[in-house]
The first five atom37 places (N, CA, C, CB, O) and aatype in JSON, in Angstrom:
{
  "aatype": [20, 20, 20, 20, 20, 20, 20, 20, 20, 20, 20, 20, 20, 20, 20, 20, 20, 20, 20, 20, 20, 20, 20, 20, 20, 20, 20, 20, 20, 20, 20, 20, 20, 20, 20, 20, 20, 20, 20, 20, 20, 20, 20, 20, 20, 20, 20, 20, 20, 20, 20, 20, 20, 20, 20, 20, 20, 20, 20, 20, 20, 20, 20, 20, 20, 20, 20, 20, 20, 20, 20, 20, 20, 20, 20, 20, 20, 20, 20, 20, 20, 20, 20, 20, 20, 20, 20, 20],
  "atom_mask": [
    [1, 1, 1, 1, 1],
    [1, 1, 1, 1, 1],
    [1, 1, 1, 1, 1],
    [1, 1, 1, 1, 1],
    [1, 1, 1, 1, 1],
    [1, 1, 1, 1, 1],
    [1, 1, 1, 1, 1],
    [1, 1, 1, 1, 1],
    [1, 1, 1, 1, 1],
    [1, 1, 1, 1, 1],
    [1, 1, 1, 1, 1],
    [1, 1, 1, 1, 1],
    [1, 1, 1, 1, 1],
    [1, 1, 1, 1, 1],
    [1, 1, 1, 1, 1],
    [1, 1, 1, 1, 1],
    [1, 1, 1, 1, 1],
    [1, 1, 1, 1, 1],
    [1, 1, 1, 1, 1],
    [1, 1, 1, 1, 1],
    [1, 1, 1, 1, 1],
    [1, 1, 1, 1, 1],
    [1, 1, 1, 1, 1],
    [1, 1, 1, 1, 1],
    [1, 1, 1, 1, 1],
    [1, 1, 1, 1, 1],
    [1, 1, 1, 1, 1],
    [1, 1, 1, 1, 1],
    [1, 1, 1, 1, 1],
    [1, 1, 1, 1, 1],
    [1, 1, 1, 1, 1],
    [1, 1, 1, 1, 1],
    [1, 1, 1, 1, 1],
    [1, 1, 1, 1, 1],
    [1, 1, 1, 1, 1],
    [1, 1, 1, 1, 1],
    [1, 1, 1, 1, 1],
    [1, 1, 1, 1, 1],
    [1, 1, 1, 1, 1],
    [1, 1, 1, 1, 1],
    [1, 1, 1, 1, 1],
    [1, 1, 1, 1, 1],
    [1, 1, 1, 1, 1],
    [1, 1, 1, 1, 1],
    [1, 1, 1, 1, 1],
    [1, 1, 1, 1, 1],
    [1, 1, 1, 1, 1],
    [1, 1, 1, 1, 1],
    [1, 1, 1, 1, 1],
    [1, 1, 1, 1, 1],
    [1, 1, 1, 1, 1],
    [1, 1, 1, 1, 1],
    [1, 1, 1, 1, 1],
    [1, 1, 1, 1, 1],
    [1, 1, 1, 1, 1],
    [1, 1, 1, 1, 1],
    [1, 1, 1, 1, 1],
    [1, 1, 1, 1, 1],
    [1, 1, 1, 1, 1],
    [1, 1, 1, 1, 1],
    [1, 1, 1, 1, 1],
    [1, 1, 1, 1, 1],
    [1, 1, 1, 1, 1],
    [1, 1, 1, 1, 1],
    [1, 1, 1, 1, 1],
    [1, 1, 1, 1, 1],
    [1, 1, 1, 1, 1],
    [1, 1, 1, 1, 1],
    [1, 1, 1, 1, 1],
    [1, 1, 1, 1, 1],
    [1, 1, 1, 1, 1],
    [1, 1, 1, 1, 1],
    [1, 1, 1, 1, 1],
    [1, 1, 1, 1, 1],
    [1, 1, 1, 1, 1],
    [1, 1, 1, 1, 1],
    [1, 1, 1, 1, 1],
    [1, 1, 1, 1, 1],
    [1, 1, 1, 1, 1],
    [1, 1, 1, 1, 1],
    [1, 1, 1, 1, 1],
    [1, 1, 1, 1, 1],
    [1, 1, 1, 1, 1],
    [1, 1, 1, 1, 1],
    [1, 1, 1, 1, 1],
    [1, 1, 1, 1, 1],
    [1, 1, 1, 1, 1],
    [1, 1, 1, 1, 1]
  ],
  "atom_positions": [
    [[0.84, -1.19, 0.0], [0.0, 0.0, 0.0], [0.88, 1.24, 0.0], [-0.96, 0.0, 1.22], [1.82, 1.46, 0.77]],
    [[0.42, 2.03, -1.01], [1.52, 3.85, -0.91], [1.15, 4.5, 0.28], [1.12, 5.31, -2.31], [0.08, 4.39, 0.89]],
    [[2.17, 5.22, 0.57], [2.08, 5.92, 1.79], [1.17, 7.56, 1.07], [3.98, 6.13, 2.59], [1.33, 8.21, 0.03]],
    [[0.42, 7.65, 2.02], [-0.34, 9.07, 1.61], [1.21, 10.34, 1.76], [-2.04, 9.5, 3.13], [1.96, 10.39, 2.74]],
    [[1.32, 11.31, 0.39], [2.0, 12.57, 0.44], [1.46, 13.53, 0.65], [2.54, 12.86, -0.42], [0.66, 13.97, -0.18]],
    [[1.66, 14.06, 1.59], [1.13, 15.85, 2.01], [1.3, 16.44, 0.63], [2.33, 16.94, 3.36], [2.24, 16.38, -0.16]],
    [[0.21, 16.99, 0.55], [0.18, 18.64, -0.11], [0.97, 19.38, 0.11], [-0.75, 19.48, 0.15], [1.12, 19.48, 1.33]],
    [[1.89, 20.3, -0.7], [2.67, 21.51, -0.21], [2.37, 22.64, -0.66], [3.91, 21.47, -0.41], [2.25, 22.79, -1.88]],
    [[2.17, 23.65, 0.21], [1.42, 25.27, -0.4], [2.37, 25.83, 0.1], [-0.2, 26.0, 0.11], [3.03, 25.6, 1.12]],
    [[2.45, 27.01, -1.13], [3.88, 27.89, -0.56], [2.93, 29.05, 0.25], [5.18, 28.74, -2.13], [1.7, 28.99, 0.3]],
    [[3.64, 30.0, 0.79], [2.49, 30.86, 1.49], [3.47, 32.09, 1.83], [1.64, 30.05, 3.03], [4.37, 32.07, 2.67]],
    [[3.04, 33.36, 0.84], [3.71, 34.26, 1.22], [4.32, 35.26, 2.33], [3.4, 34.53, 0.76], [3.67, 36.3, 2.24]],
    [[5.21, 35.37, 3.24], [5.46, 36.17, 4.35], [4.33, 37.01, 4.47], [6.7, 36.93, 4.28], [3.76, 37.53, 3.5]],
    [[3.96, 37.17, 5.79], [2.88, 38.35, 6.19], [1.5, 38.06, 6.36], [2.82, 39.39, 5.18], [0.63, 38.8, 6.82]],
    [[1.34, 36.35, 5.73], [0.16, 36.04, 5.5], [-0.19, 34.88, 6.97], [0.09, 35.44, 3.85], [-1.24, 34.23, 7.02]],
    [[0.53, 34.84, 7.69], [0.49, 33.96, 8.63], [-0.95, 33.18, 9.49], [1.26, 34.66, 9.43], [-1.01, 32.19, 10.21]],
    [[-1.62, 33.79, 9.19], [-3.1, 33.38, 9.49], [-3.22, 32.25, 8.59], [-4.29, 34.55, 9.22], [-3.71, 31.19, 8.99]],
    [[-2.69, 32.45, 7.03], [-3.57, 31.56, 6.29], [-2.5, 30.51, 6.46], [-4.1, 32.01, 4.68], [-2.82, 29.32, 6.46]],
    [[-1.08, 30.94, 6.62], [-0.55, 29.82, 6.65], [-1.4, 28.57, 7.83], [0.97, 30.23, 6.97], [-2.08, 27.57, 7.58]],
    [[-0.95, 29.23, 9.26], [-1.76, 28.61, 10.02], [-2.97, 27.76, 10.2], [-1.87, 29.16, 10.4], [-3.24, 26.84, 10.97]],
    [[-3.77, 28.49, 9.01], [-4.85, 27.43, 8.75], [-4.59, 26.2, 7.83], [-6.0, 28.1, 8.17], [-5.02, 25.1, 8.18]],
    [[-4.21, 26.29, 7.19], [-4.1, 25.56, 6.43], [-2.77, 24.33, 6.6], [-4.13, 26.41, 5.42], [-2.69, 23.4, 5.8]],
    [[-1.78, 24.51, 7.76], [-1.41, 23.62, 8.6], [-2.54, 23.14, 9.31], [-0.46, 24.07, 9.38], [-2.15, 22.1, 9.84]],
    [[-3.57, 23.3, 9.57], [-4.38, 22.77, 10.41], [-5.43, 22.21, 9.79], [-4.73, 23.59, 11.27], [-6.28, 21.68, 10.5]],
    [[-5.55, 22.2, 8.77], [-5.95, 21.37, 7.85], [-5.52, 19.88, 7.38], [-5.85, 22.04, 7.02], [-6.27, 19.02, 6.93]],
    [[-3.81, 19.77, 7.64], [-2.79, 19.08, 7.29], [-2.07, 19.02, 5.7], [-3.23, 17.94, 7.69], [-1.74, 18.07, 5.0]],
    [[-1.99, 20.52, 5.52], [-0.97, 20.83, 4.6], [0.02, 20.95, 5.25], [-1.1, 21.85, 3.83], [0.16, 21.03, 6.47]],
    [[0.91, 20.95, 4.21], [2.8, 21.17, 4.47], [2.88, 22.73, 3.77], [4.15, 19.67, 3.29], [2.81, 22.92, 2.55]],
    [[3.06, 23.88, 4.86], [3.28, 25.24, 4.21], [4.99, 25.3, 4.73], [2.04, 26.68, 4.9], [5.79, 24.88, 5.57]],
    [[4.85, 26.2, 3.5], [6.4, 26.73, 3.41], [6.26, 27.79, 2.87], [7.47, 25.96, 2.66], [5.41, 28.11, 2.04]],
    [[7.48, 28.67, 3.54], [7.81, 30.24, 3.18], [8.06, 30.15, 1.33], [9.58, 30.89, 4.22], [8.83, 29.21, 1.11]],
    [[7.82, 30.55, 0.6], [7.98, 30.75, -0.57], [9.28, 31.68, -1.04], [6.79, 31.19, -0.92], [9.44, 32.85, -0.7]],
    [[10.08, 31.01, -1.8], [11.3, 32.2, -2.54], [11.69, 31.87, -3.96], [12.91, 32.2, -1.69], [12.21, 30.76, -3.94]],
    [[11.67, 32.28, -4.98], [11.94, 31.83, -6.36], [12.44, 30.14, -6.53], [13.14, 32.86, -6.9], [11.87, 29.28, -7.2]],
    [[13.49, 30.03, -5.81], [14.31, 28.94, -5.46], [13.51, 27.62, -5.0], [15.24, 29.42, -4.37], [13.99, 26.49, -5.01]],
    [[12.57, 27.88, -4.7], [11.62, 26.49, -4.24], [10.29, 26.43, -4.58], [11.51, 26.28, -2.77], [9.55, 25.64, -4.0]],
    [[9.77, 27.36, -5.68], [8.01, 27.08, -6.1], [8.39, 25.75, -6.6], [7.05, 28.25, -7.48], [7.82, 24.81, -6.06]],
    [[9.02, 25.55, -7.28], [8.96, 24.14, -7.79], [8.26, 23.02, -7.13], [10.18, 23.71, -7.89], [7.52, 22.15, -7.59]],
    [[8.68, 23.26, -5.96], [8.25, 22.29, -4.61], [6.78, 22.57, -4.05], [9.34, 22.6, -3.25], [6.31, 21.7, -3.32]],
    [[6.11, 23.58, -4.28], [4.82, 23.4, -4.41], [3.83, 23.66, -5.09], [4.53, 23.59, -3.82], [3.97, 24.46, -6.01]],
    [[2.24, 22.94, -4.79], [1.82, 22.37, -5.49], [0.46, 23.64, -5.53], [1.78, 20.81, -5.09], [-0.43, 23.63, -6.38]],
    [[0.57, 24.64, -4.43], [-0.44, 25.74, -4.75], [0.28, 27.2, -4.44], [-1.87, 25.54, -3.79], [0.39, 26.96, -3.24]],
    [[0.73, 28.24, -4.54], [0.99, 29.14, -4.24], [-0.2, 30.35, -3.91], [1.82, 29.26, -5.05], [-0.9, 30.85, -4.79]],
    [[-0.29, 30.74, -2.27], [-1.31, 32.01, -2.12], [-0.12, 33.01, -1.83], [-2.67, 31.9, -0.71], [1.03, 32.86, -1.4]],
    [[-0.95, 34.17, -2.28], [-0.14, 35.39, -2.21], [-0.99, 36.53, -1.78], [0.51, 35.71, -3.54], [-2.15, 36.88, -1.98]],
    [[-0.1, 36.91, -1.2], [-1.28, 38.27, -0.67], [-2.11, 39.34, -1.56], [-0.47, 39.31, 0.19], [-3.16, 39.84, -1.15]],
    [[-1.62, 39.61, -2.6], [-2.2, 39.96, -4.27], [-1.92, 41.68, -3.92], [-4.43, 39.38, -4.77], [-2.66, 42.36, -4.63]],
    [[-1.03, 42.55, -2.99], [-0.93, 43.65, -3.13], [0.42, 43.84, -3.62], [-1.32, 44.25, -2.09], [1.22, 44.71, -3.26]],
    [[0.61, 42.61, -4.78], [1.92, 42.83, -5.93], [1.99, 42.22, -6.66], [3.13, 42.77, -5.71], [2.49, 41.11, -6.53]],
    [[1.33, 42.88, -8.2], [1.39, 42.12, -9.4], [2.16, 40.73, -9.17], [2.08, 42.97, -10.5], [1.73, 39.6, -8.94]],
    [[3.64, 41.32, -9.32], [4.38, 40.28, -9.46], [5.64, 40.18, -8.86], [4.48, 40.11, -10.59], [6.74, 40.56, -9.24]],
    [[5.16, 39.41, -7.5], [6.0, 39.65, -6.25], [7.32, 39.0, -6.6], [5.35, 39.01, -4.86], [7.23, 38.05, -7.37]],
    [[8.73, 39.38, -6.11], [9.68, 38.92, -6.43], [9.9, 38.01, -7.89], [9.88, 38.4, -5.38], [10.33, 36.87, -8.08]],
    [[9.36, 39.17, -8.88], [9.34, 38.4, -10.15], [8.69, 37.38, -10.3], [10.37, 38.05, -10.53], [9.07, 36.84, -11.34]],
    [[8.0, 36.87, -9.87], [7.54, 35.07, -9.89], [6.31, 35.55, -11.23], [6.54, 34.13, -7.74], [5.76, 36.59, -11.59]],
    [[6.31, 34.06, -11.64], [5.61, 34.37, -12.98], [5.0, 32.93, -12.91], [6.66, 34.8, -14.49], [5.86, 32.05, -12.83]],
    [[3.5, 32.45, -12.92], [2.87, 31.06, -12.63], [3.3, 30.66, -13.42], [1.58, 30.71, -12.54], [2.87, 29.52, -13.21]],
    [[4.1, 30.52, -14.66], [4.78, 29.07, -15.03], [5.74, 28.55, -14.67], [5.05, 28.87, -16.04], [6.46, 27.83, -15.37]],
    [[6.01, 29.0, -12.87], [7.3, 28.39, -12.12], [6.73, 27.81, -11.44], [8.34, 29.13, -11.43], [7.41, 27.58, -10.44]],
    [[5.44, 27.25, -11.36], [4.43, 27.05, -10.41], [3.4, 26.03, -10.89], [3.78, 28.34, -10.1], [2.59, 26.21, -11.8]],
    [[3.56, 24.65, -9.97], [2.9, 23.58, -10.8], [1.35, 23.97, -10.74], [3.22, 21.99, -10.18], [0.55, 23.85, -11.66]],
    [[1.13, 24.39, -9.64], [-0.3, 24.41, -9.64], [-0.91, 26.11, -9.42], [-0.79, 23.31, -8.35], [-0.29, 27.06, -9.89]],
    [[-1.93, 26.25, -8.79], [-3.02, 27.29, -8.73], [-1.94, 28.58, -8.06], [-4.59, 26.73, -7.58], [-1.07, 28.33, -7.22]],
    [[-2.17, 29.76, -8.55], [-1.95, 30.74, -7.74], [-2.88, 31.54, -7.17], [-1.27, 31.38, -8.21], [-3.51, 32.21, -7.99]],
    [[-3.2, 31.7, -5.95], [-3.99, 32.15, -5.34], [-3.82, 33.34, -4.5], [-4.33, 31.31, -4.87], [-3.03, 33.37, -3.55]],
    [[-4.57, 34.32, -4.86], [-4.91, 35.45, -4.15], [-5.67, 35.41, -2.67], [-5.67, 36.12, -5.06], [-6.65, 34.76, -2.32]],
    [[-4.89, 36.33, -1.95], [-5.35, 36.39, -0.64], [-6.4, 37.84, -0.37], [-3.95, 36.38, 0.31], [-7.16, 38.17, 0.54]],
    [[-6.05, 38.36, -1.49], [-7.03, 40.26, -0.97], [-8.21, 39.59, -1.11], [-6.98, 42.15, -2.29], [-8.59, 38.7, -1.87]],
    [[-8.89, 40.45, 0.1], [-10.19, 40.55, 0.28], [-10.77, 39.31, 1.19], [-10.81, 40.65, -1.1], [-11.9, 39.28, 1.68]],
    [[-9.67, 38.19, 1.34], [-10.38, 37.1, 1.94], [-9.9, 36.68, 3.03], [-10.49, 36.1, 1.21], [-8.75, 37.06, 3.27]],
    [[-10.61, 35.69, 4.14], [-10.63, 35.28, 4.93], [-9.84, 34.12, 4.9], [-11.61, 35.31, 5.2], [-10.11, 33.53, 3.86]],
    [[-8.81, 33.4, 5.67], [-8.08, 32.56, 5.86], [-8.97, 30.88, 5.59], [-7.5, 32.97, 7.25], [-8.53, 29.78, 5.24]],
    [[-10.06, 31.25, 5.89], [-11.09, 29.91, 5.63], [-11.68, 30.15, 4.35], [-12.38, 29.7, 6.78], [-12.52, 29.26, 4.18]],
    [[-11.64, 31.03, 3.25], [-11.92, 31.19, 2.16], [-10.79, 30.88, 1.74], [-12.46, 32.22, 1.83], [-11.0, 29.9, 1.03]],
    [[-9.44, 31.15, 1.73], [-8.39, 30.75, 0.86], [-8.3, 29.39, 1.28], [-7.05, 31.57, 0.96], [-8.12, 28.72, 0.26]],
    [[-8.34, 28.62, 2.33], [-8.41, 27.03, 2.43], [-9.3, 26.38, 1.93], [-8.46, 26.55, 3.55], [-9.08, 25.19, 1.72]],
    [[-10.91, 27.11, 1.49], [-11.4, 26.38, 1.06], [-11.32, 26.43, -0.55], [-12.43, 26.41, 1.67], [-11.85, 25.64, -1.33]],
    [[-10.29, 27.89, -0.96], [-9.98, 27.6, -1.92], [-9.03, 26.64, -2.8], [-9.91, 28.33, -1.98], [-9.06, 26.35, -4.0]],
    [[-8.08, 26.21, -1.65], [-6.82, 25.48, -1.93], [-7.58, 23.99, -2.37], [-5.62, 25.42, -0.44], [-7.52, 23.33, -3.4]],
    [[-8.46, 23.77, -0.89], [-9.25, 22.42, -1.57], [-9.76, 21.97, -2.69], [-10.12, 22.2, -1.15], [-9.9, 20.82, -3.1]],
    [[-10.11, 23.29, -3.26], [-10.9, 23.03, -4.38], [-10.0, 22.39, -5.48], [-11.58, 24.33, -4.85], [-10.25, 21.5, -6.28]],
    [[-8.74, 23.21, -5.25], [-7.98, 23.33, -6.3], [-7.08, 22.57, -5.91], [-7.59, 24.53, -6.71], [-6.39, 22.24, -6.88]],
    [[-6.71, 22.08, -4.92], [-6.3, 20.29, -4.88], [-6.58, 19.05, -4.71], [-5.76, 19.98, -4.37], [-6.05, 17.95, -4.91]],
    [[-7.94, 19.65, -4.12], [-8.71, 18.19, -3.7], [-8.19, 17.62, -2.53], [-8.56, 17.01, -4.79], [-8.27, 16.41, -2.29]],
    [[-7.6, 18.51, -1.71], [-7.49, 17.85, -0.01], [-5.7, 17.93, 0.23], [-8.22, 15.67, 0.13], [-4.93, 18.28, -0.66]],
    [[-5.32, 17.56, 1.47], [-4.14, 17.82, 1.88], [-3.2, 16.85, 1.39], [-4.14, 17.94, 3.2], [-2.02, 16.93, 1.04]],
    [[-4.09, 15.84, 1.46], [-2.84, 14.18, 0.87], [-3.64, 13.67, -0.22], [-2.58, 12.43, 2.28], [-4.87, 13.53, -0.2]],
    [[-2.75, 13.39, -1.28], [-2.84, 12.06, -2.53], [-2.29, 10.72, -2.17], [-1.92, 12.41, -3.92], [-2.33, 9.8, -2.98]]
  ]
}
């Protein structure tokens, strides 16, 4: 039998609420830096910068997600959507 793999969401500095939630969900968050989107599988960003430290979503396997305007339980329930849960 495969062992279930965590989800990994990168999660931009400053946003610490959502990180938090979404550890508590049982994602794997990590600080985000050019050098490691590779490694995950949703990126949220706080959205008050086009294009934060240059990053451009085709460094980025999966969803990029905006944080303006929303609630830490709206961006988790956005991540779900858009991964379908914490482990494959």
């Amino acid at each position: 039998m495969r062992k279930a793999r965590t989800r990994v969401v990168a999660v931009e500095d400053g946003l610490r609420p959502v990180a938090e939630a979404l550890r508590e969900r049982g994602y794997e968050v990590m600080t985000f830096t050019e050098g490691n989107l590779d490694q995950a599988e949703a990126l949220v960003v706080s959205g008050q910068d086009d294009n934060l430290l240059g990053v451009h979503t085709r460094q980025v396997r999966g969803p990029v997600i905006s944080a303006e305007g929303k609630t830490p339980v709206e961006i988790v329930r956005r991540v779900e959507k858009e991964l379908g849960g914490p482990e494959v």
